[in-house]
LUMVEX-463662 format. One line per 5 residues: their letters; for each residue x, z, y of C-alpha. Coordinates in steps of 0.05 Angstrom, whole numbers. Layout:
N
a> X,Z,Y | ...
REM end
This chain:
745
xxxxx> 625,-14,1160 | 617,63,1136 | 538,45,1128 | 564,-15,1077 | 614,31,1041
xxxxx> 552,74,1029 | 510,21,1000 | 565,-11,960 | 576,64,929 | 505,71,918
xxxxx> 495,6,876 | 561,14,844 | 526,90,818 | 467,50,806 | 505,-5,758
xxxxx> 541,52,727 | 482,99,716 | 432,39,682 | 493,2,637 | 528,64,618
xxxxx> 583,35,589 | 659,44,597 | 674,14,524 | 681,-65,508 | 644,-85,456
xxxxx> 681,-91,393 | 655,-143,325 | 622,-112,283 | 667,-125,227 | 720,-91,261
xxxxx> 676,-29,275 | 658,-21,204 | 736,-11,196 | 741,53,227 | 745,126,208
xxxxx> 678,154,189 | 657,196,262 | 691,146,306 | 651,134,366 | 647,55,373
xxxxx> 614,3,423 | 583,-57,385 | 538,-115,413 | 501,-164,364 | 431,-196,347
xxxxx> 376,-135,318 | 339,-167,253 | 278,-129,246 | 229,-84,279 | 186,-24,264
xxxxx> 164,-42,197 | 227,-14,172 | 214,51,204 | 269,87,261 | 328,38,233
xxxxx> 345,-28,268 | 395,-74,236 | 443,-102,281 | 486,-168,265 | 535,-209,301
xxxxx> 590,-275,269 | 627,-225,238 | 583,-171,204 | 516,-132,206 | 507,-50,213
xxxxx> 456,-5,217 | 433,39,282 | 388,93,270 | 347,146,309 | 283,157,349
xxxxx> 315,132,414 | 318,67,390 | 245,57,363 | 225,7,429 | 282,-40,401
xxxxx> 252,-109,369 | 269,-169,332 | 299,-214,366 | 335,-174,421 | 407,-178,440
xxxxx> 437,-109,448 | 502,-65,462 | 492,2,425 | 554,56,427 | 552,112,382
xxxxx> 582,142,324 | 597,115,250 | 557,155,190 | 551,148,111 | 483,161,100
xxxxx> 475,157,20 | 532,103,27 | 502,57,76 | 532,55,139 | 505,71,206
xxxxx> 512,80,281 | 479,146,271 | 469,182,332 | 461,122,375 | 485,154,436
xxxxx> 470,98,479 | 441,21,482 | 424,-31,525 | 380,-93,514 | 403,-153,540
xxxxx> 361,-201,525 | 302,-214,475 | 270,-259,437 | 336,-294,414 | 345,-340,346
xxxxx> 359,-295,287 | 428,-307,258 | 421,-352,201 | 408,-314,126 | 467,-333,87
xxxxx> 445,-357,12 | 470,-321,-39 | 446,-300,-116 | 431,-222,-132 | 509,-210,-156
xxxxx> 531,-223,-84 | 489,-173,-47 | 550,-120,-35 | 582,-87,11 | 618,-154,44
xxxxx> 547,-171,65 | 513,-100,81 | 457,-97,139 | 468,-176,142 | 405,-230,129
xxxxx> 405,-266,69 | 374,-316,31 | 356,-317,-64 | 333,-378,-75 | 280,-399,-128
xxxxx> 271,-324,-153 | 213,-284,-192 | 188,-222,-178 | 172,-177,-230 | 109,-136,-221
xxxxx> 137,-73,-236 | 81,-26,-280 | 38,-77,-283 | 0,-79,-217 | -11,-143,-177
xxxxx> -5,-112,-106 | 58,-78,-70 | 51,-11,-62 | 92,42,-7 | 157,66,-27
xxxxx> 171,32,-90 | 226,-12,-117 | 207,-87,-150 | 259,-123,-182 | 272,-196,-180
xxxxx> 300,-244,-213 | 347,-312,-198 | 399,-353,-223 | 394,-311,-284 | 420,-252,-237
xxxxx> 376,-181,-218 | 367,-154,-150 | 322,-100,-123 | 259,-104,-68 | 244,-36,-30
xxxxx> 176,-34,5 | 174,32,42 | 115,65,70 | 72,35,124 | 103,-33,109
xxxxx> 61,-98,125 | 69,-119,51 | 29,-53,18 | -28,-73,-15 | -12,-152,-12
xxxxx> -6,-190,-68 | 61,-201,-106 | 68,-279,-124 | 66,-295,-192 | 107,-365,-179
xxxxx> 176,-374,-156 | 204,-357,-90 | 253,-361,-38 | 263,-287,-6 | 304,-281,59
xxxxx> 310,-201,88 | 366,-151,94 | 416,-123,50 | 422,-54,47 | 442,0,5
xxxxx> 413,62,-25 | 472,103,-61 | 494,59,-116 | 440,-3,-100 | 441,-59,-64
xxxxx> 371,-66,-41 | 329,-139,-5 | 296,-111,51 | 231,-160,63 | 207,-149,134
xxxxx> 134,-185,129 | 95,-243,93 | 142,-288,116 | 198,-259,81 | 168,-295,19
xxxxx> 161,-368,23 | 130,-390,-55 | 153,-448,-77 | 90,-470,-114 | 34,-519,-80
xxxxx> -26,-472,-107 | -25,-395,-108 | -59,-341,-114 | -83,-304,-42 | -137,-265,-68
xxxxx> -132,-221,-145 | -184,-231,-198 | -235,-176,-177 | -306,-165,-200 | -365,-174,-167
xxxxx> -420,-164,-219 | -408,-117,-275 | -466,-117,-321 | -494,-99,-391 | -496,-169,-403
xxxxx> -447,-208,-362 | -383,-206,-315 | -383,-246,-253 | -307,-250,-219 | -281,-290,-162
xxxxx> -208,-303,-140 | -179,-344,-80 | -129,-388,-70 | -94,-418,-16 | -120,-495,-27
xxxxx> -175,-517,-68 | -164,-529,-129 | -205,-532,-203 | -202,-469,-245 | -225,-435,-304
xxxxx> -207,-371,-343 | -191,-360,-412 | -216,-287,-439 | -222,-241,-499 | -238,-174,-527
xxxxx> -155,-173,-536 | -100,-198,-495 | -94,-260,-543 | -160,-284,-495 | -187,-308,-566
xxxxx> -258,-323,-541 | -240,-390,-500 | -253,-415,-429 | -308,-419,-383 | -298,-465,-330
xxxxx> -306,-439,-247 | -341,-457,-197 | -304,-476,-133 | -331,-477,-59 | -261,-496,-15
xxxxx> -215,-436,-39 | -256,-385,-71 | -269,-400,-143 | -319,-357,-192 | -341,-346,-262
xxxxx> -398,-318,-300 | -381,-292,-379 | -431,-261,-430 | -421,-191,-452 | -439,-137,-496
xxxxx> -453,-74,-469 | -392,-24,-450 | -344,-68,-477 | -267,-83,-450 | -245,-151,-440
xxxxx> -180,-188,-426 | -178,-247,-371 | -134,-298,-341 | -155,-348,-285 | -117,-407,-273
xxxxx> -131,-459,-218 | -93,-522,-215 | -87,-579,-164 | -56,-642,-184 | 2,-623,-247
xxxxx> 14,-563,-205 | -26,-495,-236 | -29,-415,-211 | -51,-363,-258 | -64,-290,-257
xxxxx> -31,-234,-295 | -83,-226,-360 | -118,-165,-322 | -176,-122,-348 | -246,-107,-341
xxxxx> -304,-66,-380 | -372,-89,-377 | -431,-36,-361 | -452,10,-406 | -525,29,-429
xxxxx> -509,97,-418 | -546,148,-372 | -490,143,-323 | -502,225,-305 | -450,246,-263
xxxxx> -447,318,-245 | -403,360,-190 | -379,434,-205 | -340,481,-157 | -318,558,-170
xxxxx> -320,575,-107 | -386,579,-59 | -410,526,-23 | -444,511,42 | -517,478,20
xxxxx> -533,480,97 | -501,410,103 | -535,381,43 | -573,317,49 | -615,323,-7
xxxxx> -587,351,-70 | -552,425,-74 | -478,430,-95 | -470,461,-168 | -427,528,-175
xxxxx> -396,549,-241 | -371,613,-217 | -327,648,-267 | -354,601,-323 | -323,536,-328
xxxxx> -294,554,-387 | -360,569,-418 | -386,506,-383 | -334,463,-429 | -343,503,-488
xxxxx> -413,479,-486 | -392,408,-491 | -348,416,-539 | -396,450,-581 | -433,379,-566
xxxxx> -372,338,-587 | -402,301,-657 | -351,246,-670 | -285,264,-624 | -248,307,-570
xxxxx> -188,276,-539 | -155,311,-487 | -99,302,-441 | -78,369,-398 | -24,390,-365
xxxxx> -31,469,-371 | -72,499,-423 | -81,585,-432 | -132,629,-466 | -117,691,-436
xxxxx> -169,716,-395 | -208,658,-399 | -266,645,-461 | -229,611,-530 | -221,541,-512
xxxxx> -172,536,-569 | -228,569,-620 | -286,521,-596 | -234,465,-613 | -230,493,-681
xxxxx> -287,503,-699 | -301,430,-675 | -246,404,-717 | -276,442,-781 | -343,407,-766
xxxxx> -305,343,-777 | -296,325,-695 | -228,285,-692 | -187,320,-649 | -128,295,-610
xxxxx> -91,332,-557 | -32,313,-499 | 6,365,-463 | 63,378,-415 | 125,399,-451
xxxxx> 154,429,-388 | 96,479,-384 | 82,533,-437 | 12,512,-457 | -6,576,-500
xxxxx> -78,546,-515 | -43,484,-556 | -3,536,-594 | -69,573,-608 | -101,503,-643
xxxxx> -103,495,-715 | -38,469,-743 | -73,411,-766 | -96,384,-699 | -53,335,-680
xxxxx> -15,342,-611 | 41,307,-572 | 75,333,-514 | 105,295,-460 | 187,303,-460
xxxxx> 217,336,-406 | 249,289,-356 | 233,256,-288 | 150,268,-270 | 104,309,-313
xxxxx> 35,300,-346 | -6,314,-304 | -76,299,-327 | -136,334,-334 | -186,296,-371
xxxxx> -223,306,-442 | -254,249,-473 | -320,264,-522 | -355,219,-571 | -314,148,-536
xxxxx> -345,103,-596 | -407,140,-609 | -461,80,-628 | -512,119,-589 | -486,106,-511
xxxxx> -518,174,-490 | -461,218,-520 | -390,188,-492 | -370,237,-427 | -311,242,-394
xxxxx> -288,312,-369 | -245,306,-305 | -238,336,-237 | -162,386,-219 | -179,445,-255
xxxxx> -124,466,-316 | -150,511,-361 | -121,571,-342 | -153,646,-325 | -123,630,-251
xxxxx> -154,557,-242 | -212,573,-282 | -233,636,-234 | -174,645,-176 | -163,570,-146
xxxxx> -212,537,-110 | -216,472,-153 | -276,425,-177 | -295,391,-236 | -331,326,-247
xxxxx> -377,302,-314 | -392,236,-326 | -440,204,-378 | -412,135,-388 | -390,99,-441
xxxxx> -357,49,-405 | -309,104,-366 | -304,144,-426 | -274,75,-469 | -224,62,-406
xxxxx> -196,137,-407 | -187,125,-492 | -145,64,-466 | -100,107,-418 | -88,160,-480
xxxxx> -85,109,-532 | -28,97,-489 | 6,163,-477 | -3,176,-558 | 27,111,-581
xxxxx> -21,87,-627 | -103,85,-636 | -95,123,-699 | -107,201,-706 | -35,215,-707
xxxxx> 8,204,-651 | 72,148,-651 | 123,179,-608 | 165,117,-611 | 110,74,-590
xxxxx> 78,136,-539 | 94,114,-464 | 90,155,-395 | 100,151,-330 | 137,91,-304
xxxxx> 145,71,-383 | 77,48,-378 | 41,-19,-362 | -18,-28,-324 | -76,-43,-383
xxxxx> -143,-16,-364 | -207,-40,-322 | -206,-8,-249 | -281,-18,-223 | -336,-2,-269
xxxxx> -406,2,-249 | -438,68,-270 | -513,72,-266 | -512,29,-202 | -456,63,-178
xxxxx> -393,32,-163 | -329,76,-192 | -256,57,-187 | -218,88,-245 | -133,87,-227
xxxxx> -85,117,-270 | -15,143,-241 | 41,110,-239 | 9,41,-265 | -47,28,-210
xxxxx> -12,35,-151 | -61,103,-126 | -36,117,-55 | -40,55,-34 | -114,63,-68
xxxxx> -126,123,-32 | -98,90,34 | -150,37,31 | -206,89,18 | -183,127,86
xxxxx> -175,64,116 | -248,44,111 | -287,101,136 | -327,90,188 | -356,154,218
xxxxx> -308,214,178 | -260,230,137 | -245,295,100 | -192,313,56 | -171,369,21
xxxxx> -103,363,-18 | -58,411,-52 | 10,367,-33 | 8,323,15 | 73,289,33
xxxxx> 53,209,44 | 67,204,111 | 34,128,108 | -35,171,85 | -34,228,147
xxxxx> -20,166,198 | -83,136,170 | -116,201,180 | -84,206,247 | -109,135,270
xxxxx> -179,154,251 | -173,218,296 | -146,183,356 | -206,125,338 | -260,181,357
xxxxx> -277,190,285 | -287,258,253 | -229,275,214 | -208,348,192 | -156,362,137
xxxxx> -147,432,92 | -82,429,55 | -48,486,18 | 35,475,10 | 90,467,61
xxxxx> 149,490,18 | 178,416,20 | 206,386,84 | 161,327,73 | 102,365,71
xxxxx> 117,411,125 | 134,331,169 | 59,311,142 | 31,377,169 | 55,383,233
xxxxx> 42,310,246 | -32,325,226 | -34,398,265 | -1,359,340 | -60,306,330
xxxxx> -120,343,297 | -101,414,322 | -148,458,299 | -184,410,250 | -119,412,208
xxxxx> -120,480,174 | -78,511,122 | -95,552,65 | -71,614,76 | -100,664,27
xxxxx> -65,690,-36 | -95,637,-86 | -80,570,-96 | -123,511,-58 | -114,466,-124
xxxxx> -157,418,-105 | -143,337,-95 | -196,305,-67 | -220,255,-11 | -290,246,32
xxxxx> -308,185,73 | -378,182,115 | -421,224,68 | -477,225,132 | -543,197,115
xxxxx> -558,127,91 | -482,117,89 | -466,53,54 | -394,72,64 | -401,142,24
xxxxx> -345,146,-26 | -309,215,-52 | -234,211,-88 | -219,269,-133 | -181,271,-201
xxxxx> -106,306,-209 | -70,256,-172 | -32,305,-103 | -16,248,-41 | 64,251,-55
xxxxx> 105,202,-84 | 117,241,-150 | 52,227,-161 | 50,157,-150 | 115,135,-182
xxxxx> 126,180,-239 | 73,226,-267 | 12,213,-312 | -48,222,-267 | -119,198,-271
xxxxx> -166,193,-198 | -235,174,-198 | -264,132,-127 | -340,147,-134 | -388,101,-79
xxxxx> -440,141,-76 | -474,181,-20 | -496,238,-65 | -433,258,-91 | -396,250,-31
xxxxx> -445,302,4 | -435,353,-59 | -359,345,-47 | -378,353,27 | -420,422,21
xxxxx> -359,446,-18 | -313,426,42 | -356,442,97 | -343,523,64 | -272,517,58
xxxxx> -261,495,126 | -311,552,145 | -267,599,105 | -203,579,147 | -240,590,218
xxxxx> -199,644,239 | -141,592,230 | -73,613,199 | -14,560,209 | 41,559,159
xxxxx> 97,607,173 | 148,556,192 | 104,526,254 | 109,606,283 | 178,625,262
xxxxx> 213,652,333 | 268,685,303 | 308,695,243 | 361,744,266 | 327,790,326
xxxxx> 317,768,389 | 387,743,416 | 344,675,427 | 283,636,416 | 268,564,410
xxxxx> 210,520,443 | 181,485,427 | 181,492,347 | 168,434,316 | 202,385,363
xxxxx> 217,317,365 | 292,327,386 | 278,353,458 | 271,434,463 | 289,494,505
xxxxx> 341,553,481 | 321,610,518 | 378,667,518 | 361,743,516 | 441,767,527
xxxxx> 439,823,578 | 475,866,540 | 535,821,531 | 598,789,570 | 574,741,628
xxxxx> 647,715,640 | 653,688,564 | 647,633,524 | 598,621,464 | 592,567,416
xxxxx> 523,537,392 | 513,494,332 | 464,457,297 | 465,448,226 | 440,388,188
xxxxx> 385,398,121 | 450,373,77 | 495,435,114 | 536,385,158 | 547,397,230
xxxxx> 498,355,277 | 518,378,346 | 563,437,376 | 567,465,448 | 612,510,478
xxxxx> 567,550,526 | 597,587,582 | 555,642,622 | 565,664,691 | 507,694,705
xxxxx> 452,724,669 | 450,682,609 | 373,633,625 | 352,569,586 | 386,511,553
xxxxx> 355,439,550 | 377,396,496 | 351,326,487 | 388,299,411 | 372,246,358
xxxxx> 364,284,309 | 333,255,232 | 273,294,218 | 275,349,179 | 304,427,178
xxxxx> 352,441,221 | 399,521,227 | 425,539,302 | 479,580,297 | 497,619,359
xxxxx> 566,651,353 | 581,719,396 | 642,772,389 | 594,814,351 | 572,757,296
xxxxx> 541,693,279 | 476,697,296 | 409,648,272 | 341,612,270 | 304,550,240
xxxxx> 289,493,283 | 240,428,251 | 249,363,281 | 188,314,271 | 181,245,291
REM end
C-alpha cells in the first residue's frame, strides 16, 4: 500500500511537472478582453510556422492572438496547443508576449477555415485570424516583378486597398508577383495603424487565370545586333512580344517560339541601344503578359573596366593581373577624366568637398567653359561645399530632405557620344571628400561602355525630371517615388554585368541571390550591415564547409550589432570588425574568385546591406561575372582582413561593467539564458535586493527580489526576452547600480 502511495505521488509530480498547468483554458475572444499584463491560459489551432519568424498565430471559434518568443520556435502549423502567458501591445497588435508556458497537444490538425472578407474588413474584430480577398490584384510596388524581404505590396479588390508584408527570409522573396487576379488567404495582423495580409507561402496565392507567368522575361543573348529572351509559363501556350525603342512598343511583334512551357524570341538591334518589351502568351481566349520591362543591347564599346583602391593591397593572392592603387590621388585620377569629358558630365553624389582634396569643382568649370554639358545631383541633407564651388550656371538639383537620402556615387561622361569609345561610367563608394578620397578604405570602379553609361543617363534622367539640361523638380522622382525603368543585365565585352538601382530593383534580395550561389567562398566587406536574411546566407555557407569571412565597420544600431554577433558566434574569428580610427566605407561583395571560376562575380556600388538602403534611398550596385575583377576585389580584401589579424571586437561584445564591479554578466551576447555573478562582500548578507531588467523602449521586462544569506554567488536566469539591448539594474542601500546585456536570437 505505502509502495503504491509512492508511485501514485510520483506520477501525479510527473503529470504536474510535464502539463504545467493549473489554469483552464479560456476563448480566445475572452482573453483578448483583459487588462493589458494579465496572465491568461488560452488553447486554439497555430496558423503558421517559421516563415513568419519567432511569432505563431494562434486561433480558436471565437478569435485569433498572437504568441511570441524564442521558446516557442519548435511550434508548427497545424498543431493544437495550450499556451499561458501574459497579454502585450506590441505596436498595437496584441500578443501573449512572454509565453511563459505551452503545451502541444496534437499536430497536424485542419486549419480553421479563412473567413472571406474585402480589404475594409481586415480590423481589429478579425486580428491574428485567417482570411480570405477574393479576386484581387497586386500592385507591383516600384516597379519590380519579384517580392523582395521586408517590404509592403498593396492590393487591390472589390474596389477596396489592403496591404501584403513579406518579411525577411520569407519563402515568397525573390518569386514572382502575379500579374492576373487572385484569391489571397493569410493572416491579419497589425503594424501600428495598418492592417496587414500576412501570406505564409506559394500557396497563399491561388491566380485565378488558366495561363501565367512562372518565369520573368530575362535575357539570354545580349548582342550588338540582336536580343534573344525567354520566359516560362505554367502550360503551353503561343506567345509573342510586342517591343520598341519607347514604352509605346512602336516597332511591332515578333512571334515566339515554344517548346512545352518555355517560350523565346530573337529581335534585331542597333548597337547600345534601350528597348521596351512585353511578352504575352495565350492559350485558348485566356492571355498572360509581362510588365513592359527593359533591356539595352551590347555596345561596340571597349568594355574596359578598371579597379582602384587607396589603400594597399595584397598582390600575393593574385591570379594573374595586379590590383591598381590610387593612393592619395583619386581626385587627380577623376580630374583626368574630366579633363577627357568632350560632350557631357552628369553626376549624381551624395557628399561633395574641395578642401584638402585637388579642385573637382574647378575641373568642372573649366569643362563647362569648353562647352561640356554639365548636370549635377546632390544630397540636400549634406553640405556639399564642392556644388557651392561650381559655376552658377551649372545646373544642379538637390534631393529634399525627408525619409532616405541620395546616396549615389556615379558620374556619367560622353553617354551619346557617336564614337562608342568615349561613354564611361565612374562608380565604386568613394564621395569626394579629403577623408574618403585619402582616410577611408574605399574603391572605385571605371567602366568603358556605352551601353552602362546610357542605363545610368536613364536612372538620372529620372532623379532630374526631365532629359533636358535643366532639371524639372515637379517631374524629378526619388526613392520609393520612383518606378523601375532601366535594363538590369548588360553584356560588357563578354562580360555579364547586372546594373540595380535602389529602391526600384529590389538589391538585397539581388545581393541575396549573389551569396546564395557561391560555390567555394564568399567575402564581404560592408560598411552597414543590418539584413539579417543576408548574414544567415553567409552563415549557411560557413556551416556548408565553404570559406566565408566577413570585415564590417558599424555596430552603433541594434540591428547591426544582432547581424554581427550572429556572424562572430558562427564565423568567430573570420568575422572581424574594423576597429581603427577611419572609416571602412566600403560596400562590396566576393563569390569564388579561385582559378577558372565560372562562378566569379564581385558586387560593389554605394548600396550598405540595410533596409534604408533597399526601401528608400537612391543607390546604384554593379554585379560584375568576371574572374578578374573578382580577384582585384579579392587582393584588396585578402589586406584588410590581414590588417584586422590582431582581431578587435566591437566594444559592446566586451562590455563587463558599466558601474564598477558590484557584478558581471555571462555570457554577453546571450540568447535569454545567462549567469549574474555577484561581487557584494562588503555589503549586508541578511538583506534584500531588487534586480531589474529593462526593455530597449525603457519598460520593465523582468524584476526579482534577491535575498542573500550567505556570501552573495551566481544567479541563473533563463527569460524570453525580444532581441535587442537590454539595462540590469541592481538596486542596493547605497544606489542603483548598472550594466548592458544583448539578447540575440
Amino acid at each position: 500500500m505505502k509502495l503504491r502511495n509512492i508511485l501514485f505521488q510520483c506520477l501525479l509530480l510527473t503529470f504536474i511537472a510535464f502539463y504545467g498547468f493549473t489554469q483552464n483554458p479560456i476563448p480566445i475572444q475572452e482573453a483578448r478582453s483583459r487588462p493589458l499584463g494579465s496572465e491568461v491560459t488560452i488553447e486554439g489551432i497555430i496558423t503558421n510556422g517559421p516563415e513568419l519568424g519567432n511569432i505563431r498565430y494562434i486561433q480558436d471559434a471565437t478569435g485569433g492572438l498572437a504568441l511570441f518568443g524564442n521558446n516557442i520556435r519548435n511550434i508548427r502549423r497545424g498543431d493544437r496547443v495550450i499556451a499561458t502567458g501574459k497579454l502585450k501591445d506590441f505596436n498595437n497588435l496584441l500578443e501573449l508576449d512572454p509565453v511563459n508556458s505551452f503545451r502541444v497537444i496534437s499536430s497536424n490538425n485542419p486549419l480553421p477555415p479563412p473567413r472571406t472578407i474585402t480589404p475594409n474588413l481586415m480590423n481589429e474584430s478579425l486580428e491574428s485570424q485567417l482570411i480570405r480577398i477574393e479576386n484581387a490584384t497586386i500592385r507591383e510596388g516600384n516597379g519590380t516583378n519579384q517580392f523582395s524581404a521586408n517590404q509592403t505590396y498593396t492590393f487591390v479588390a472589390s474596389n477596396q486597398q489592403g496591404i501584403i508584408y513579406i518579411r525577411s527570409g520569407h519563402p515568397l522573396v525573390g518569386t514572382l508577383i502575379p500579374t492576373c487576379p487572385v484569391d489571397l488567404v493569410g493572416i491579419n495582423s497589425q503594424f501600428y495603424d495598418n492592417y496587414q495580409l500576412l501570406l505564409r507561402d506559394s500557396a497563399d496565392i491561388q491566380i485565378r487565370c488558366p495561363i501565367f507567368f512562372t518565369q520573368p522575361l530575362e535575357p539570354t543573348q545580349i548582342n550588338t545586333s540582336n536580343l534573344t529572351l525567354e520566359w516560362q509559363t505554367n502550360i503551353t501556350g503561343t506567345s509573342f512580344i510586342r517591343y520598341g525603342k519607347t514604352p509605346n512598343l512602336e516597332l511591332g511583334i515578333v512571334a515566339a517560339r515554344t517548346n512545352n512551357t518555355i517560350h523565346t524570341v530573337s529581335f534585331s538591334t542597333e548597337p547600345a541601344t534601350i528597348y521596351y518589351v512585353q511578352a504575352f502568351s495565350i492559350t485558348n481566349r485566356d492571355t498572360a503578359k509581362s510588365p513592359i520591362e527593359v533591356f539595352v543591347s551590347k555596345s561596340l564599346s571597349s568594355g574596359k573596366i578598371l579597379a582602384y583602391f587607396n589603400r594597399p593591397v595584397d598582390t600575393s593572392v593574385s591570379t594573374g593581373k595586379k590590383a591598381q592603387v590610387l593612393h592619395r590621388s583619386i581626385d587627380d585620377t577623376l580630374i583626368a577624366y574630366i579633363r577627357r569629358a568632350r560632350q557631357s558630365i552628369d553626376m549624381a553624389i551624395y557628399n561633395f568637398n574641395n578642401d584638402g582634396i585637388s579642385n573637382i569643382s574647378q575641373a568642372l568649370n573649366e569643362a563647362y567653359r569648353r562647352g561640356v554639358k554639365i548636370r549635377v545631383i546632390h544630397d540636400e541633407s549634406t553640405f556639399s561645399k564642392g556644388v557651392m564651388d561650381l559655376f552658377g550656371e551649372i545646373p544642379r538639383l538637390g534631393r529634399p530632405e525627408g525619409r532616405g537620402i541620395m546616396h549615389n556615387k556615379f558620374i556619367i561622361f560622353d553617354a551619346d557620344a557617336t564614337d562608342p569609345n568615349l561613354p564611361i561610367v565612374w562608380t565604386g563608394s568613394t564621395n569626394l571628400t579629403d577623408k574618403q578620397i585619402n582616410e577611408d578604405e574605399n574603391n572605385v570602379i571605371i567602366i568603358q561602355d556605352q551601353s552602362l553609361a546610357k542605363v545610368f543617363k536613364l536612372e538620372f534622367e529620372e532623379m532630374w525630371g526631365s532629359n533636358s539640361l535643366m532639371p524639372n523638380r515637379t517631374n524629378a522622382k526619388f526613392g520609393a517615388e520612383k518606378v523601375k525603368n532601366t535594363p538590369q543585365v548588360l553584356n560588357i565585352g563578354g562580360k555579364k554585368v547586372e546594373c540595380h538601382f535602389s529602391p526600384t530593383d529590389g538589391t538585397n534580395a539581388k545581393i541575396l541571390s549573389t551569396i546564395s550561389a557561391a560555390r567555394n567562398s564568399a567575402y564581404a566587406a560592408i560598411m552597414v550591415f543590418t539584413r539579417t536574411e543576408l548574414s544567415n546566407a553567409l552563415i549557411n555557407h560557413h556551416n556548408s564547409g565553404k570559406d566565408v569571412k566577413v570585415i564590417l565597420n558599424d555596430t552603433s544600431s541594434e540591428a547591426a550589432r544582432n547581424v554581427y554577433s550572429s556572424l562572430r558566434r558562427s564565423l568567430q574569428n573570420k568575422a572581424r570588425f574594423h576597429c581603427f580610427p577611419e572609416i571602412f566605407h566600403h560596400k562590396y561583395f566576393i563569390r569564388d574568385p579561385e582559378p577558372n571560376s565560372t562562378t566569379a562575380a564581385v558586387l560593389t556600388g554605394s548600396h550598405n546591406w540595410s533596409a534604408t538602403a533597399d526601401n528608400f534611398n537612391d543607390e546604384n550596385t554593379l554585379i560584375i561575372h568576371d574572374q578578374e575583377i573578382a580577384n582585384l576585389y579579392y587582393q584588396e580584401f585578402s589586406q584588410r582582413f590581414k590588417d584586422l589579424g590582431n582581431d578587435c571586437p566591437p566594444t559592446f561584445l566586451s562590455e563587463s561593467q558599466e558601474n564598477n564591479s558590484l557584478f558581471s554578466i555571462y555570457p554577453n551576447p546571450s540568447n535569454g539564458y545567462f549567469n549574474i555573478n555577484f561581487n557584494l562582500t562588503s555589503y549586508p548578507k541578511e538583506q534584500s535586493y531588487l534586480l531589474k531588467i529593462i526593455d530597449p523602449h525603457g519598460k520593465e521586462a523582468f524584476q526579482k527580489n534577491i535575498f542573500f544569506h550567505n556570501t552573495p554567488g551566481t544567479q541563473t536566469l533563463e527569460l524570453n526576452l525580444k532581441p535587442g539591448i537590454y539595462i540590469i539594474t541592481f538596486q542596493t542601500a547605497q544606489g542603483i547600480h548598472y550594466q548592458k546585456i544583448q539578447i540575440i536570437e
